[in-house]
N, CA and C of each residue as an Amber inpcrd file, in Angstrom:
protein
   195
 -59.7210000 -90.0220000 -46.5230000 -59.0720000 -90.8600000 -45.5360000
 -58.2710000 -91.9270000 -46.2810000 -56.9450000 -92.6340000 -45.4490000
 -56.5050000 -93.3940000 -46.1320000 -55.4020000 -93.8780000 -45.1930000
 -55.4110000 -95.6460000 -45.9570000 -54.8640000 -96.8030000 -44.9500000
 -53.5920000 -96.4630000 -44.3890000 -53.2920000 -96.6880000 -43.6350000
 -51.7990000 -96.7940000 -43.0140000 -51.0440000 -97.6660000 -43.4850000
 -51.1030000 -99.1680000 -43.4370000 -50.6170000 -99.9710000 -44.0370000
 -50.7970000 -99.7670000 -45.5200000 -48.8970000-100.8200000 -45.8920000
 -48.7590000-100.4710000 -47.1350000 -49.7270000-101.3750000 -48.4140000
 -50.0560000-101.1900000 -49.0790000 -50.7740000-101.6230000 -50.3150000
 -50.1350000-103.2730000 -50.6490000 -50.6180000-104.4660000 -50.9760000
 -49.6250000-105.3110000 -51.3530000 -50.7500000-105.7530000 -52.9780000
 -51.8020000-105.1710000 -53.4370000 -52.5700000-105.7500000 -54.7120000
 -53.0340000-104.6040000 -55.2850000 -53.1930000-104.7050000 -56.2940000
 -54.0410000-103.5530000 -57.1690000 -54.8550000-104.5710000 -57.6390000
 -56.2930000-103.5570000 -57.8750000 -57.6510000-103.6810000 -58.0290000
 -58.0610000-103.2570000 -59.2630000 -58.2270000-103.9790000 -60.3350000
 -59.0950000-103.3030000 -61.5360000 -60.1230000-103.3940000 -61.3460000
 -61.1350000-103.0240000 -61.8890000 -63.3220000-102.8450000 -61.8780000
 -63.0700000-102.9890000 -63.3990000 -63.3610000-103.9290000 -64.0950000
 -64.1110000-104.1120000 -65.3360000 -65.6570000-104.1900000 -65.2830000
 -65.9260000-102.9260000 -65.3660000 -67.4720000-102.6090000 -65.6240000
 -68.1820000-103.5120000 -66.6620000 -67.9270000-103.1000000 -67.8630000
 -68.5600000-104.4650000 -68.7220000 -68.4620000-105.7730000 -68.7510000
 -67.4970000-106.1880000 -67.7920000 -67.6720000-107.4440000 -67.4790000
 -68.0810000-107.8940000 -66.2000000 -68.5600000-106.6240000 -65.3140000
 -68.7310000-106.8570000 -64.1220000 -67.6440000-108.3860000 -62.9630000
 -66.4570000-107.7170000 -63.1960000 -65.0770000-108.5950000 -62.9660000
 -64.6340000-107.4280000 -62.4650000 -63.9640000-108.0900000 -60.8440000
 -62.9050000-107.3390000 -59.6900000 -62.0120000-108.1670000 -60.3330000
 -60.7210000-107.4190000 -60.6270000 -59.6860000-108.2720000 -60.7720000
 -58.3880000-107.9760000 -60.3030000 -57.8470000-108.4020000 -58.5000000
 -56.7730000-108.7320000 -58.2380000 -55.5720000-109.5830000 -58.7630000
 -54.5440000-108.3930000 -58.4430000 -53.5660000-108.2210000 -59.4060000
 -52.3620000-107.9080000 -58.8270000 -51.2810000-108.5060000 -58.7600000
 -49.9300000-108.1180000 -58.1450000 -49.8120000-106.7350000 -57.9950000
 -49.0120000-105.7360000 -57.1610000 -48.9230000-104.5090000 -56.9720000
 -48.1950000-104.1820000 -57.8020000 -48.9360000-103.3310000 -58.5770000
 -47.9350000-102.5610000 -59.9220000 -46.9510000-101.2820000 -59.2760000
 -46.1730000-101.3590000 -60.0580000 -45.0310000-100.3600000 -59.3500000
 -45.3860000 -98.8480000 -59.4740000 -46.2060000 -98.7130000 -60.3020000
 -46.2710000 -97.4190000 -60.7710000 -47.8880000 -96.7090000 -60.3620000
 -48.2670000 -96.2920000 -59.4640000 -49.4270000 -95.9890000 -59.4150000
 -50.1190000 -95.4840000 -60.9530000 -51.8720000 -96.0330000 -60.7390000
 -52.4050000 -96.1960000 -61.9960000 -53.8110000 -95.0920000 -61.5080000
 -54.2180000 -94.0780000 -61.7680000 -55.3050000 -93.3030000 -60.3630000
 -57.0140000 -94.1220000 -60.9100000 -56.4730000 -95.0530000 -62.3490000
 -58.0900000 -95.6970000 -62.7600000 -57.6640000 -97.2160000 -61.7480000
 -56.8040000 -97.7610000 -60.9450000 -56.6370000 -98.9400000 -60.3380000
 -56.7860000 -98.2920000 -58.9270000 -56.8910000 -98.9910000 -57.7820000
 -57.3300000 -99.4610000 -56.3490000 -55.7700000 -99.6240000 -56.3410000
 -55.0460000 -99.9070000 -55.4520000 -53.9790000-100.3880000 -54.7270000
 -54.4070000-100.3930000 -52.9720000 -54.2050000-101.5100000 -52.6790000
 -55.3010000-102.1790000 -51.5360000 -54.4020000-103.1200000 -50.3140000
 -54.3410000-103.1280000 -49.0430000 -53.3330000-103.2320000 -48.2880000
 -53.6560000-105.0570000 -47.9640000 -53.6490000-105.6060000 -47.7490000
 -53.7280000-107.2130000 -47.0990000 -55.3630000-107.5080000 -46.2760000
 -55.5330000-106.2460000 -45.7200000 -56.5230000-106.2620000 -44.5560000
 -57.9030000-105.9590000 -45.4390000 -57.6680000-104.8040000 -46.6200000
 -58.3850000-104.6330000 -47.3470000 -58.6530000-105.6770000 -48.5140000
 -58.3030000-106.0840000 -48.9530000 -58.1270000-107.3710000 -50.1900000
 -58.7190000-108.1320000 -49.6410000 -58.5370000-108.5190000 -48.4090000
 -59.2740000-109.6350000 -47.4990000 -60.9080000-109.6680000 -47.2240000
 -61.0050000-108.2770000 -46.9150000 -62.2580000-107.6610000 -46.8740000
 -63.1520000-107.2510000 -47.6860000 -62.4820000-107.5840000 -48.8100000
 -63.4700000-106.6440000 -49.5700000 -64.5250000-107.3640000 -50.4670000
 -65.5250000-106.8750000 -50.6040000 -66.7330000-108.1580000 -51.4340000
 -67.0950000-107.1360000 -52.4640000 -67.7300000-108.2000000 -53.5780000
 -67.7660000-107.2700000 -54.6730000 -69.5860000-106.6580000 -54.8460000
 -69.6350000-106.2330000 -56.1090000 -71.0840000-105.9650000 -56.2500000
 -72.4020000-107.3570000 -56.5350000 -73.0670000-106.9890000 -56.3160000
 -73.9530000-108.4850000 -56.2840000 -74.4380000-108.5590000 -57.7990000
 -73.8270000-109.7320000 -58.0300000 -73.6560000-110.3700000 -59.8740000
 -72.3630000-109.9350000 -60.3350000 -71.4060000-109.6210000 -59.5610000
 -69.8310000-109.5010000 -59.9170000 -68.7510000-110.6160000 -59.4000000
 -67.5260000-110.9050000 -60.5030000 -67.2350000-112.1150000 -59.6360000
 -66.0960000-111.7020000 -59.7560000 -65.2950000-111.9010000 -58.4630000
 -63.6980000-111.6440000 -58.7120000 -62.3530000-112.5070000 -59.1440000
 -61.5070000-112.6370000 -59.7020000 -60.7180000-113.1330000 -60.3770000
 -59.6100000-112.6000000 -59.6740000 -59.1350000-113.9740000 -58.9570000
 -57.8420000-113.5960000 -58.0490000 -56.2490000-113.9560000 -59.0320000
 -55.7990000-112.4750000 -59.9270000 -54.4240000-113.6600000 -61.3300000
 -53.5010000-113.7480000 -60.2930000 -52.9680000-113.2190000 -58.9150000
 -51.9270000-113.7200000 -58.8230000 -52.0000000-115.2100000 -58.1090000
 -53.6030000-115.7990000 -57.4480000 -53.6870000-117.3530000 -57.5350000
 -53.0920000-117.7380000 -58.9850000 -53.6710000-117.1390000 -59.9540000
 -53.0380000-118.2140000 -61.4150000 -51.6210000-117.8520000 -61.7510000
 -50.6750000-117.0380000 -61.5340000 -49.8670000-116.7600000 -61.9550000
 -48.5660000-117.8140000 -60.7830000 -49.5200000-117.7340000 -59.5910000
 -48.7410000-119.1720000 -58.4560000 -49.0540000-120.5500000 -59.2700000
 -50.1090000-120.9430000 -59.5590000 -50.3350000-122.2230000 -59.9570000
 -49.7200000-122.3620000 -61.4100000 -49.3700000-121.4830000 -62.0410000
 -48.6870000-121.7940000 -63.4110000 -47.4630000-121.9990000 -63.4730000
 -46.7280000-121.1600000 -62.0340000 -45.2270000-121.4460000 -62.1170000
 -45.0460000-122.7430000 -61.3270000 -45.9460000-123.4900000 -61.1560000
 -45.2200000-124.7080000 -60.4040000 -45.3790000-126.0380000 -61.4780000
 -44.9140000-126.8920000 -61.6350000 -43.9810000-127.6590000 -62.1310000
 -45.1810000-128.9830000 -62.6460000
């Protein structure tokens, strides 16, 4: 099965670091990355003792002034 709406983040799983890490939508599908629609990103919780790391929050807060 699969979303209707379009994808706007890709999803890495760093297993050894137990780190979700949202990530601007890469242009190029990756089949080891998630690409994940607004509704999903929103929703989604990670594994319990995993913490997620949102870069495109840091990649907003670095370009401002």
């Amino acid at each position: 099965m699969s979303c209707p709406d379009e994808p706007i983040a890709t999803i890495a799983l760093r297993y050894a670091d137990r780190l979700v890490v949202i990530d601007e939508l890469r242009p190029d599908r990756d089949r080891r990355l998630l690409d994940l629609c607004a509704r999903h990103v929103g929703a989604m919780t990670p594994p319990v003792g995993w913490v997620v790391e949102d870069a495109r929050l840091a990649a907003v807060s670095s370009a401002r002034p």
